[in-house]
N, C-alpha and C positions, 0 to 999 in steps of 0.2 A: 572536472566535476560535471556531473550529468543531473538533470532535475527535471520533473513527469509530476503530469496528473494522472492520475489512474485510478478509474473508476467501473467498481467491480458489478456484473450481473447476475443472479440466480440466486438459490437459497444461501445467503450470507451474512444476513443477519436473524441472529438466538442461536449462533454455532462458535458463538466467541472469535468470530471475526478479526474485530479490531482489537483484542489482546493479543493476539496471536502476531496479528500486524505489527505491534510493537514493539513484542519479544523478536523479532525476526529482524525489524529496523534494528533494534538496539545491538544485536549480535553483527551485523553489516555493518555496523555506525553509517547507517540513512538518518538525516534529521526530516524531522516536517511533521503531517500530522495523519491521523486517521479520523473519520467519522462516518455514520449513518446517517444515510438521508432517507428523506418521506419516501420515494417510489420503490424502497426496499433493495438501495444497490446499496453500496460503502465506496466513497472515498476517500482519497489518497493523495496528498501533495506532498511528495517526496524527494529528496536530494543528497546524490553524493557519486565517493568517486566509481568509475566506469563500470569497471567489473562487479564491482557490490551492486551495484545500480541494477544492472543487467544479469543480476542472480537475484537480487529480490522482485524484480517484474516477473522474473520467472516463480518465483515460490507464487506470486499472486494468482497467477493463472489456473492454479489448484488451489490455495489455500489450504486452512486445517483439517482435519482426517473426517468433520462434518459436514463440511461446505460442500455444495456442489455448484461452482461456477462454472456459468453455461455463457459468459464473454468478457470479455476485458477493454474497456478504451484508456489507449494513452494517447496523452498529445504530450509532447517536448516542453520545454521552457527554461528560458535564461536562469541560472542558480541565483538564489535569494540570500544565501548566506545563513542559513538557518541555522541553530543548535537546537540538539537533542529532538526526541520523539515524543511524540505527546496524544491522548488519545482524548476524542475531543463528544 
């Protein structure tokens, strides 16, 4: 099990974001969560195993066919044991 925050840069939120985020988790089975914050990024606290993990960090890097992110931060973290996706 692998577990990240990631927290996204550029125009990504009013492009459906974080639905997209969680049709994407849900298809990976990633648990955790999505949100928008005030300075206009979205994050991401998210968890699961290796390879999913490591394909949805990559979807994040581009995101939906409106988004245009221009940086991505992850930082690692110990698994929390989360179920399901939920957008917050």
């Amino acid at each position: 099990m692998k577990a990240a925050t990631i927290r996204v840069y550029g125009r990504v939120q009013g492009v459906g974001f974080r639905y997209y985020t969680e049709r994407e988790a849900r298809m990976r089975g990633i648990s955790g969560y999505v949100q928008n914050k005030p300075d206009g990024s979205v994050y991401i606290e998210a968890e699961g195993e290796g390879e999913a993990m490591d394909a949805f960090i990559e979807w994040c890097r581009s995101g939906p066919p409106w988004a245009r992110v221009r940086n991505i931060e992850i930082v690692e973290l110990p698994p929390l044991g989360r179920m399901g996706f939920v957008v917050k």
